[in-house]
N, C-alpha and C positions, 0 to 999 in steps of 0.2 A: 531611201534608195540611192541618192548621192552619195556613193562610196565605193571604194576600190577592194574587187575583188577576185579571188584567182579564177575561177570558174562562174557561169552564169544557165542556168539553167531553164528553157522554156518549156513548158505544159509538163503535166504530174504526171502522165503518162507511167506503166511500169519500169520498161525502160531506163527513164529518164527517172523515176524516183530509185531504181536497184542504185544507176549509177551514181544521183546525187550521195545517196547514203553510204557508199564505198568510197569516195573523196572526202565527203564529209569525217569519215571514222582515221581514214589517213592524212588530216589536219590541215586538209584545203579548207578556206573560208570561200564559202558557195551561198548564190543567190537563187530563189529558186521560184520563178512566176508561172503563176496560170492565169489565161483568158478566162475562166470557167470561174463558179463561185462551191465548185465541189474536185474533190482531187478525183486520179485516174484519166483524165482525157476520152481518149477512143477505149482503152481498158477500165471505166470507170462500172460502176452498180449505180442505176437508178431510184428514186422511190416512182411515185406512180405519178404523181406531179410533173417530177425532172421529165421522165418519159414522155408524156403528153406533149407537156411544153417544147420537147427536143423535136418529137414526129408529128405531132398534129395540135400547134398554139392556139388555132382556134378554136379545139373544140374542151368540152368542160369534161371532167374526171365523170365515169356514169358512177352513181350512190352505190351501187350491189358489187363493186368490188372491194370494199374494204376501205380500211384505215391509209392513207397513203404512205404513211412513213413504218407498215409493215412489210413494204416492199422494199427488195434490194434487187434489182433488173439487171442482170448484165447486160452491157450493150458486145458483146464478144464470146463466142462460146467456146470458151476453152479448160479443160481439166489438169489438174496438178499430179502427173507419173510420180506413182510413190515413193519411188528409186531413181526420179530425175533430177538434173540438172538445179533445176528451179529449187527444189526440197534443199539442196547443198548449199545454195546463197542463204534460205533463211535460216538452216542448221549454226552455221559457221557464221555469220553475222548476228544470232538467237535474237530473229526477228520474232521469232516462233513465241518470243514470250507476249506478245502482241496478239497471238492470233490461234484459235482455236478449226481445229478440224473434223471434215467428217465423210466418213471415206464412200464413195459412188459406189449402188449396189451391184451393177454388172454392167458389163461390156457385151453389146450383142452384134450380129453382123445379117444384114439382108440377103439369101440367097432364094431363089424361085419363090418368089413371091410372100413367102412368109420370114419373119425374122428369128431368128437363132442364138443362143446364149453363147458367146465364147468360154470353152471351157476355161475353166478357171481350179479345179483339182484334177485329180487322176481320174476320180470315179466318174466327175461329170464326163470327162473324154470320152470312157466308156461308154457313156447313153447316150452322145450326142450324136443328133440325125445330119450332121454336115457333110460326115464320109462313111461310106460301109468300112465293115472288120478287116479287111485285104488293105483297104486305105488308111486304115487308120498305124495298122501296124507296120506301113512304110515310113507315116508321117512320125512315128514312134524313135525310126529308124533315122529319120533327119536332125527329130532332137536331139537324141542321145548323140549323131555327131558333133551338134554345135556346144552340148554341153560338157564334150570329153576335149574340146579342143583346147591345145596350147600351142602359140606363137612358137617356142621354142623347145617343139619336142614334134617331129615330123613323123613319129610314127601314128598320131593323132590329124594325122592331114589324110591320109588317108587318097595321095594322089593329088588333091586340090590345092590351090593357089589361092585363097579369098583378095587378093589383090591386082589376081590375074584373070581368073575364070567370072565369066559373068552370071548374074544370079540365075539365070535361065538354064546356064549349064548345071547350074549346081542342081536347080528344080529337076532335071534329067536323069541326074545322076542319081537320082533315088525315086525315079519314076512317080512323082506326084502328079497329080492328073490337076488341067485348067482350074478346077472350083476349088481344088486344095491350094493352089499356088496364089489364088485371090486370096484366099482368107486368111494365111500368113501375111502376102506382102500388104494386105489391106487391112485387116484386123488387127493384127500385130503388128508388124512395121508400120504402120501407119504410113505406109504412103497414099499421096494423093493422085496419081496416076500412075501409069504403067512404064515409065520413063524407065523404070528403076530395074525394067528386067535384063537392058542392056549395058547396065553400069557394072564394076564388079561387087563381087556379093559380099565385100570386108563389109560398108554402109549399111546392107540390111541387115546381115547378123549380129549386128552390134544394138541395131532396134531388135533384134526378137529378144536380145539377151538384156534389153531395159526393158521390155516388157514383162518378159516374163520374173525379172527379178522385182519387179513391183510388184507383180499379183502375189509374190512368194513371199514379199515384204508384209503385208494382210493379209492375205488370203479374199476371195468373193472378186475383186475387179485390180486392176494395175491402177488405180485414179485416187486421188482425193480430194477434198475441194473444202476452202475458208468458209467458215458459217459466216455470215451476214453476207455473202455475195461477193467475185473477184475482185472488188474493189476496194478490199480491203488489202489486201497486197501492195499496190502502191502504197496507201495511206499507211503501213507500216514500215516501209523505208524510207518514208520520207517524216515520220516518228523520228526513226532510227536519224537520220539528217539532220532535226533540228535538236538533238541530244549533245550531238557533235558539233554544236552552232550555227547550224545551214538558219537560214531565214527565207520563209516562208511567203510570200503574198497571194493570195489568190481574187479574182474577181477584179484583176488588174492587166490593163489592156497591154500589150507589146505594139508599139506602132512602127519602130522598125531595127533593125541591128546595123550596129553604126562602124562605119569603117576609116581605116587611115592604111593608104596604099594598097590597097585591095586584102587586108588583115582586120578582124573584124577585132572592135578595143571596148564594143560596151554595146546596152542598148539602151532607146531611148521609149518610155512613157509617159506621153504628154509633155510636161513639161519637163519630168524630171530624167535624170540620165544617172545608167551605172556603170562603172567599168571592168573589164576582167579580161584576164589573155586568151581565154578559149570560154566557147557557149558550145552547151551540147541544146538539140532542140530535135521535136518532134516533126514530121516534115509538115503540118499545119501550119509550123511559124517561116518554113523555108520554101516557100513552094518553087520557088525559081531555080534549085540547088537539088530538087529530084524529079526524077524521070517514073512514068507511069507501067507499069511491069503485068498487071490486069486489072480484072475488078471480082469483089467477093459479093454475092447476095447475100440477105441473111433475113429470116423471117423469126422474127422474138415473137413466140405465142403463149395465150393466156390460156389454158385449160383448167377444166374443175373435175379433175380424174386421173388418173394415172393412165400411163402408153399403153393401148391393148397389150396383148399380147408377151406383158413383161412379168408375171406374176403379182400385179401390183406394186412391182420396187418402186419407190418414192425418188429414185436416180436411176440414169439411163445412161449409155452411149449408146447409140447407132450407131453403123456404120453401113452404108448402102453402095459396093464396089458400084464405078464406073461402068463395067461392065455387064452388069445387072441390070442395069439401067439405059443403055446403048451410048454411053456418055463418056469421055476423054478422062474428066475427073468425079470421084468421088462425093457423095451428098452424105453430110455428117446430123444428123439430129441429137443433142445433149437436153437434158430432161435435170430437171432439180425442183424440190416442193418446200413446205413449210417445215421439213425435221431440219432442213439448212437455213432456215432463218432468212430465206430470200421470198417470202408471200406467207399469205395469212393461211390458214388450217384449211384445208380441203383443196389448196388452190395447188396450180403445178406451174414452174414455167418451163418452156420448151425452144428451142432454135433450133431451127435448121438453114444449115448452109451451104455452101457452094461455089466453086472458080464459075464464074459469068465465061460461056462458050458462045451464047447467039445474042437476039436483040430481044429477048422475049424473059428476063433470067428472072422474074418470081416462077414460070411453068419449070424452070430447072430442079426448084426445089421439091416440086408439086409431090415426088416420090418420099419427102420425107414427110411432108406435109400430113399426106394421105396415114402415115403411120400413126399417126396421133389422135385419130378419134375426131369427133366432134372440136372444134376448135372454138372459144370461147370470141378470142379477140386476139388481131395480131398486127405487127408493125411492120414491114418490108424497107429494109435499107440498102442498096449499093453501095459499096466503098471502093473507092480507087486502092491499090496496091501498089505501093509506091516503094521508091527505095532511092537513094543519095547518089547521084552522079557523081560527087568528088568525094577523097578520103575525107578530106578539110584539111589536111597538111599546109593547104599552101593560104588558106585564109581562115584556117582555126573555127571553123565552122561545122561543127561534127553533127550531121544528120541521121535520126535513128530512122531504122525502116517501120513500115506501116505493121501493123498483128495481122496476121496471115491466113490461111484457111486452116493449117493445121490445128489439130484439135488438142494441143497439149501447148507447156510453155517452150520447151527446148530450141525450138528457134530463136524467142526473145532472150534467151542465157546466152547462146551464140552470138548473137546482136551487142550484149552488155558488152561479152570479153574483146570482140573485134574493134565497137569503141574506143575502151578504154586500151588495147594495145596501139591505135592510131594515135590518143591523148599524148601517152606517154611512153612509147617504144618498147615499152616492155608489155610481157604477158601478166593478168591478173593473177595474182594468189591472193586467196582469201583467207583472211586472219580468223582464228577463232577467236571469238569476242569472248571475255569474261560472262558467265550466266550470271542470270540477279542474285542467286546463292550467291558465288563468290564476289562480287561485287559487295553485295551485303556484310560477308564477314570481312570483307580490307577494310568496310567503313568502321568497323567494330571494334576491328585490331586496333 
């Protein structure tokens, strides 16, 4: 550890391993410590062990769940947009040669009481009980706008301003009725409350048009998601990291970040001390350095079934509008079973989550809860929502924010590029990395 180095890196977090592994590949020598004696941090996969030990230390593993190390647990419920963000770091970095996929069977949405498939072809649109044939063929009428649109061809505007008009004018302008305007801004855009009807409608057209370009990427849902559990995503950039010389410690305490002038020059564990001109960290190692923004629920359940009401698929999304539910924000339940390599054969697991609105927030989720059937065994966690009061410009201190309620990565890609543009003043471009093919044949030639 006594060694001088450019960059310093606390907890494996995603985050923090995308970025180690992008300075790493651009010939910064990086150090890279976890508290933890498993990578991923707060985006990590548990087995059944780690999980026990994390939410309930005293009590013993019960025998009738299986093997523990055929579990991979996320502790964060989030899916990989086929056509997002996230897909473009490991494309372009071929982290991908690391990691194996498998795509999430559908995407559904909660409306009166029963839950609903989001179309996902033509034909399905057709059958789907969300809007009668009058509405449907409005809502026909919206797409085909946002899919004939070009920035620089105004006869495709059609009167509108997506930079000016807010989404609620646009919803007007093609007379979509309330339950049609949730199931876009909420099954599609994915947003998490209704904030978004007064902003202008450039933001959400640009989510209907990631969405629907993911589901057009497969076909069946816009998701996909790593076999053995999201935790292998970190553990794959940070692969990619130690390729590129990063080093590694894990199961290695931080006891504090050390500073000269109010500029922070290294950190110190135990006895020993490292140095470097900039530490990125996860707000765990900073907590004096961010401010608290809310808090998420989140209930990780064991089932031994598949979600009613899904045909049996072995992968879910829910989504349960705020409004459906009398609620500010949105309750998300994501489902995954043993064909992902995250629990043993028969088993499912499931989360549901949630922005914390009262004092009471396991009853917040109760709605997604209830969608699940019989519940096996489950774990209830709060988490603070944090985010970085200073850039770190002025003490080199760069704070990632906490994983959020969103149900996908695109936030945390956001998060990398805004880092690494406060690191180093400029915006990221991402290199394409030589695949093991070409690699292979340089070493040959």
């Amino acid at each position: 550890m006594d060694e001088q180095y450019d960059i310093i890196v606390l907890g494996t977090g995603l985050t923090e391993c995308i970025l180690s592994g992008i300075f790493s590949v651009e010939g910064k020598k990086v150090l890279h410590i976890d508290r933890n004696d498993y990578y991923g941090g707060e985006s990590a996969s548990l087995n059944l062990n780690q999980l026990f030990h994390k939410y309930r230390p005293d009590a013993s593993v019960p025998s009738d769940l299986g093997r523990e190390r055929d579990y991979n647990i996320d502790l964060i419920p989030k899916f990989m947009m086929a056509n997002g963000e996230i897909v473009r770091f490991l494309t372009h970095t071929d982290v991908t040669r690391y990691l194996e996929f498998k795509q999430i069977s559908g995407s559904y949405v909660y409306r009166d009481g029963k839950i609903c498939k989001v179309p996902a072809t033509e034909a399905e649109a057709v059958t789907s009980p969300l809007m009668g044939m009058v509405e449907k063929r409005r809502l026909q009428k919206f797409f085909e706008f946002i899919q004939n649109w070009k920035d620089d061809d105004e006869s495709t505007h059609d009167g509108v301003d997506l930079d000016k008009s807010t989404m609620v004018q646009l919803y007007e302008k093609f007379g979509l009725e309330p339950g049609t305007q949730d199931f876009i801004g909420h099954a599609m855009a994915l947003h998490l409350d209704d904030d978004y009807l007064q902003k202008t409608a450039r933001e959400t057209v640009d989510k209907i048009i990631l969405y629907v370009a993911s589901i057009a990427r497969y076909g069946k849902s816009p998701y996909i998601y790593p076999l053995h559990g999201l935790g292998e995503l970190p553990q794959s950039f940070a692969r990619l990291s130690a390729i590129y010389g990063g080093t590694y410690m894990l199961d290695h305490a931080v006891d504090e970040i050390l500073y000269e002038n109010g500029v922070a020059v290294g950190v110190r564990s135990g006895e020993q001390k490292a140095t470097a001109k900039q530490i990125i960290c996860d707000p765990s190692y900073a907590a004096s350095k961010v401010k608290t923004a809310g808090k998420v629920v989140r209930a990780i359940c064991l089932l031994k079934h598949p979600i009613p009401e899904t045909g049996e698929a072995d992968s879910v999304q829910i989504v349960i509008p705020q409004n459906q539910v009398g609620r500010k924000h949105d309750v998300y339940v994501a489902c995954v079973s043993s064909n992902h390599n995250v629990c043993p054969k028969d088993m499912y697991l499931a989360i549901a989550s949630t922005i914390v609105e009262t004092d009471e927030p396991e009853k917040e989720i109760q709605a997604g809860l209830d969608l699940m059937g019989p519940i096996h065994d489950k774990f209830i966690s709060i988490t603070d929502l944090t985010e970085p009061e200073c850039d770190g410009s002025s003490d080199q201190v760069f704070v990632s924010r906490s994983y959020d309620a969103t149900s996908h990565f695109e936030t945390v890609c956001d998060d990398v590029k805004d880092i690494y543009r406060r690191m180093t003043g400029s915006d990221l471009v991402l290199k394409q990395r030589p695949t093991q093919e070409q690699e292979q044949a340089e070493m040959n030639a």
